[in-house]
C-alpha positions as CSV (number, residue, x, y, z in Angstrom):
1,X,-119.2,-44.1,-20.6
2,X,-119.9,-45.4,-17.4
3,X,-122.9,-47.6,-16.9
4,X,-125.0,-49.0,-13.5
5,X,-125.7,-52.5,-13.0
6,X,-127.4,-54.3,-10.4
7,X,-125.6,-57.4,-9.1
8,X,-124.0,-59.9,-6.4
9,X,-120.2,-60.3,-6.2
10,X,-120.7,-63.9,-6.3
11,X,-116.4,-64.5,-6.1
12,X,-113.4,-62.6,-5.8
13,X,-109.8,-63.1,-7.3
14,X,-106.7,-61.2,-6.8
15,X,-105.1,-59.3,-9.3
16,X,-101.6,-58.2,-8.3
17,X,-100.8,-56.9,-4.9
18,X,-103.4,-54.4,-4.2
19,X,-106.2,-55.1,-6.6
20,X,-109.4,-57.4,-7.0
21,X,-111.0,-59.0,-10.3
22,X,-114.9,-59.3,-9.3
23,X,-117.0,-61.9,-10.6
24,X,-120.5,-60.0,-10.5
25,X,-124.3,-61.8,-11.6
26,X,-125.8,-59.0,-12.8
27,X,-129.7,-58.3,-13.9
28,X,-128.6,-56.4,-17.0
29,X,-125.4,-59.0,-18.2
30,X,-125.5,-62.1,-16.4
31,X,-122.3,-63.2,-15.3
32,X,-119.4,-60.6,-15.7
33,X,-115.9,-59.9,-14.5
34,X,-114.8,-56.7,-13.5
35,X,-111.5,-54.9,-12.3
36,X,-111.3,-53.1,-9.4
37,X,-108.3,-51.3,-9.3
38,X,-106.4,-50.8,-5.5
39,X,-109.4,-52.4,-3.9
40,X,-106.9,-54.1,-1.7
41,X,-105.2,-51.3,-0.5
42,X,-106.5,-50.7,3.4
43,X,-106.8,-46.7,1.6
44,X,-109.2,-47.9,-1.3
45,X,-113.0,-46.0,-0.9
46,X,-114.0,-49.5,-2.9
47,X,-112.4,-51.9,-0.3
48,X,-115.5,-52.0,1.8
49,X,-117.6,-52.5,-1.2
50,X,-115.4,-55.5,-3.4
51,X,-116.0,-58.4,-0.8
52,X,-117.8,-61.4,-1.4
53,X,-121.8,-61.1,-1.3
54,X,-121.8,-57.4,-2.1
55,X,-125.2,-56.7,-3.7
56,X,-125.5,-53.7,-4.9
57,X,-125.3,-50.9,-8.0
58,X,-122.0,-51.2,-9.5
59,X,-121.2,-48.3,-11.6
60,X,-118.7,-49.8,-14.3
61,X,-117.3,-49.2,-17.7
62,X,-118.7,-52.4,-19.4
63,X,-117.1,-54.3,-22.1
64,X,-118.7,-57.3,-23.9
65,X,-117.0,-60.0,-23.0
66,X,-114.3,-58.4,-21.9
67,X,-113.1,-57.1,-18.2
68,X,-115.0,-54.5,-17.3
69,X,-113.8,-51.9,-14.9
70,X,-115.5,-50.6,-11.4
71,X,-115.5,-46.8,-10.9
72,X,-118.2,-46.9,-7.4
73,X,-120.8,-48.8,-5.3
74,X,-124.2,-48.3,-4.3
75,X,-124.9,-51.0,-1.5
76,X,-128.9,-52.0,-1.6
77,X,-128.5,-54.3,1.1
78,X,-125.7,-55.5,3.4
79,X,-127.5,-58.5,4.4
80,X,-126.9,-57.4,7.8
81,X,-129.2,-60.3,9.5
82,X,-127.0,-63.1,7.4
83,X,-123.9,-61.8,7.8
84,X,-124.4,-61.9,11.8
85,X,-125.1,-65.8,12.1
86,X,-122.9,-68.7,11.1
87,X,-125.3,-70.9,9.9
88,X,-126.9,-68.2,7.8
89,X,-124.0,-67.4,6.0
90,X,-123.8,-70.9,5.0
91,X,-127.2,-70.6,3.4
92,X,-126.2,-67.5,1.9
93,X,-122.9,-69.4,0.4
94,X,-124.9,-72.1,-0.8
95,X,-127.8,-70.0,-2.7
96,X,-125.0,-68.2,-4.5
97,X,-123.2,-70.9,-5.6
98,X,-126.1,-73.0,-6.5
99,X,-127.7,-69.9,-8.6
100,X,-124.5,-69.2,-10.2
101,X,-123.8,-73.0,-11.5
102,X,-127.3,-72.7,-12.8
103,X,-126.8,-69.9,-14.3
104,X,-123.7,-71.0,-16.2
105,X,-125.6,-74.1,-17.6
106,X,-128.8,-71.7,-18.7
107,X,-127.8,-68.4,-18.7
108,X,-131.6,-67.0,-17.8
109,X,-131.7,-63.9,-16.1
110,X,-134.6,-64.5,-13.9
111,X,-132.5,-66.8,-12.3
112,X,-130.5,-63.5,-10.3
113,X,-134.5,-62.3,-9.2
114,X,-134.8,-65.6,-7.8
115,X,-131.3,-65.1,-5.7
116,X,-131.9,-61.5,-4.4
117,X,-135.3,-62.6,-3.3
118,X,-134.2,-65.4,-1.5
119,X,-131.5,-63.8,0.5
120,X,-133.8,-61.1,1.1
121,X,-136.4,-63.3,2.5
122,X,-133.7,-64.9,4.3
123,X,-132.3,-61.7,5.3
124,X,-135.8,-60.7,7.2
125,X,-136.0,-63.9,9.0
126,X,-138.0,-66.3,7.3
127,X,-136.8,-70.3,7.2
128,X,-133.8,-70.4,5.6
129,X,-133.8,-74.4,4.9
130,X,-137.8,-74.0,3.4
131,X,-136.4,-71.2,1.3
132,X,-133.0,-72.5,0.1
133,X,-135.5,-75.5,-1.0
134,X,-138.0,-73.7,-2.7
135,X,-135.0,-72.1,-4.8
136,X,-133.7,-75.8,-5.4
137,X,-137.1,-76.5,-6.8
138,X,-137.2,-73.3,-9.2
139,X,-133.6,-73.9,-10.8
140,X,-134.5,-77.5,-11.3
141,X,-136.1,-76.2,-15.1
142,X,-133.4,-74.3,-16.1
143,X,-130.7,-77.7,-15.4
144,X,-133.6,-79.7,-18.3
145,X,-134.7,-82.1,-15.2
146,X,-137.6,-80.2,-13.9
147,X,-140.2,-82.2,-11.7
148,X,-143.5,-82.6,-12.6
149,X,-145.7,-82.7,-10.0
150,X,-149.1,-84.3,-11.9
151,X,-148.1,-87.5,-12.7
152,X,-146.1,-91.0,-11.9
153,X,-142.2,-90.6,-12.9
154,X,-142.6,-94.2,-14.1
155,X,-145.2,-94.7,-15.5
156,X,-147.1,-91.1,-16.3
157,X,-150.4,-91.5,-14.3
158,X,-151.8,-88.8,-12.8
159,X,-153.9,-91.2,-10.2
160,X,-153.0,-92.8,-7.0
161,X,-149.8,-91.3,-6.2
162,X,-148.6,-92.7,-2.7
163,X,-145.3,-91.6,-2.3
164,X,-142.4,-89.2,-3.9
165,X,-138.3,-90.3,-4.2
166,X,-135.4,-89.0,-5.4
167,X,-134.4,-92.0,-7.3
168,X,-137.1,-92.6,-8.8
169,X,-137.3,-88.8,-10.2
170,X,-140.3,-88.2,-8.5
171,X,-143.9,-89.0,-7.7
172,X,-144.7,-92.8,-7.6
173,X,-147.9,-94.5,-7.9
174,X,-149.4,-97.1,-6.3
175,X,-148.9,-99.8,-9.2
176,X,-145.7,-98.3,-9.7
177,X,-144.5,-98.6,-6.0
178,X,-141.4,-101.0,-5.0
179,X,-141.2,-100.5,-1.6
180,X,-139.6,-96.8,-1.5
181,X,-139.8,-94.8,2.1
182,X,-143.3,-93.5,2.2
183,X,-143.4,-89.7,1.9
184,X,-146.4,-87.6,3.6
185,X,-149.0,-86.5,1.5
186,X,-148.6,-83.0,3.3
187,X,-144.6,-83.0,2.2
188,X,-145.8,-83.7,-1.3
189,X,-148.3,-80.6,-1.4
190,X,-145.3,-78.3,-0.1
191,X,-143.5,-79.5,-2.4
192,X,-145.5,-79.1,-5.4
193,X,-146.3,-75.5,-4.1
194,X,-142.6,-74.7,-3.7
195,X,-142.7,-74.8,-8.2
196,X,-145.5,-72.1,-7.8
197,X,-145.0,-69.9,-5.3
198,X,-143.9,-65.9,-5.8
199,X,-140.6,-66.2,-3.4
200,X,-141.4,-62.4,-3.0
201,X,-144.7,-62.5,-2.1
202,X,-143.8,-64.8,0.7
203,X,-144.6,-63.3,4.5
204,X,-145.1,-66.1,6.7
205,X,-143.5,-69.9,6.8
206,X,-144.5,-72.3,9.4
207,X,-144.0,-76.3,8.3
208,X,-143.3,-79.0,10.7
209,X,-139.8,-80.2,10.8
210,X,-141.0,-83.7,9.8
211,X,-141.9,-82.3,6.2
212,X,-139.3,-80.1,5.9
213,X,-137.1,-83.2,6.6
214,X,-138.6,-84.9,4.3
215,X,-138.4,-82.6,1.2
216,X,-134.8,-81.9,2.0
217,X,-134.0,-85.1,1.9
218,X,-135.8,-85.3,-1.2
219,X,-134.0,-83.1,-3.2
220,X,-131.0,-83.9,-1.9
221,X,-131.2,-87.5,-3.7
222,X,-132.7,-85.8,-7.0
223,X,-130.1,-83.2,-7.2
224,X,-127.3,-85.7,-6.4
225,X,-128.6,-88.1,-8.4
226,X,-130.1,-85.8,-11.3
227,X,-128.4,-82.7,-11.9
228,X,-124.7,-83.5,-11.6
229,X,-124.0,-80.4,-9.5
230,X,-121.5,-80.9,-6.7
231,X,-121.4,-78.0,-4.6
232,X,-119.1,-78.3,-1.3
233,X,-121.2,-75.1,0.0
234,X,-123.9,-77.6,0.4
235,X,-121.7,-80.2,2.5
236,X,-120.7,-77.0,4.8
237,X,-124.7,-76.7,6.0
238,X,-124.9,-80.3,6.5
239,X,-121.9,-81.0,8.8
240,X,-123.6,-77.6,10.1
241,X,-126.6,-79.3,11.0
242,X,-125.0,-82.5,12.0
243,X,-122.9,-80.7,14.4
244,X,-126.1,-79.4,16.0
245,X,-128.2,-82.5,16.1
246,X,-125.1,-83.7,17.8
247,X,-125.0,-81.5,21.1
């Protein structure tokens, strides 16, 4: 019995000459691997439908915990506005790898909504550092070291807060404060609305670069110092960015 899932081919391996194992997050499984037989072959009807990034309806016969097998493809969306800049598709890389580690550590499904809007935010031209941040922020709960946004990392006061750090693990209060890098109270506010905001409701995003800076910087030393998660897909958008401050 065939049945349709909706998923991202988050990797690809290949199996024999001529075909592809796909490894597919999907909204009705989670994380699955399926065969798709000749998808190699330049005569294949699934060859333009097995690459990386695919999201789409995969029509498969499932077995739990087993390889699956694909029979077709429905593409939703080619991601055509990604797939066209450099930089983008480092984003792209990056949110997929970053969703799928998280996924492997908590298994939640909302985690692949979280993705798909993203990328489709992305997609229509919104920010992609604001959003690739505000997906950082959402996956942080599902690692077990999610930020709380009310009160001092050392010391659990909700008053006088003066400054967030990635050290630290978070807000810092005045009495708590050891000379860390002051962060603006406008960054702070961002960042606090990042954990609440609908990623699809989203429509407009216009922050300065100096709090964008600073929230990416942020997370960077809380995920690095936190979470444990290496991902080289990150390294690829900072030499990207480096490259450009450069010229």
């Amino acid at each position: 019995m065939i049945t349709k899932v909706t998923g991202i081919v988050v990797s690809t391996v290949a199996y024999g000459d001529t075909s592809l194992i796909l490894n597919i997050l999907t909204k009705e499984y989670g994380l699955i691997g399926v065969m798709a037989k000749g998808a190699k072959s330049m005569k294949s009807r699934l060859r333009a439908f097995t690459e990386k990034f695919t999201y789409g309806s995969f029509y498969i016969y499932y077995k739990e915990n087993k390889l699956s097998t694909l029979k077709d493809v429905d593409v939703i969306n080619p991601f055509k506005a990604i797939h066209q800049d450099i930089f983008l598709i480092g984003y792209l890389n990056y949110a997929t790898d970053l969703v799928t580690q998280v996924y492997k550590q908590s298994e939640q499904s909302y985690l692949f909504d979280l993705l798909i809007d993203t990328l489709t935010k992305i997609d229509e031209g919104l920010d992609p550092q604001v959003l690739i941040n505000i997906l950082e922020v959402k996956c942080l709960p599902f690692l077990g070291v999610g930020l709380s946004f009310d009160t001092c990392a050392r010391c659990g006061t909700p008053k006088k807060i003066v400054t967030i750090d990635g050290d630290a693990g978070g807000l810092i209060c005045q009495n708590c404060y050891q000379n860390e890098p002051i962060v603006s109270i406008k960054s702070i506010k961002l960042l606090r609305s990042y954990n609440y905001i609908d990623i699809k409701s989203i429509t407009k995003l216009d922050i300065k670069e100096e709090n964008k800076k600073e929230i990416d910087h942020f997370l960077n030393t809380y995920y690095s110092r936190y979470t444990g998660l290496y991902l080289k897909s990150k390294d690829f958008i900072t030499k990207l960015k480096d490259s450009i401050s450069e010229k």
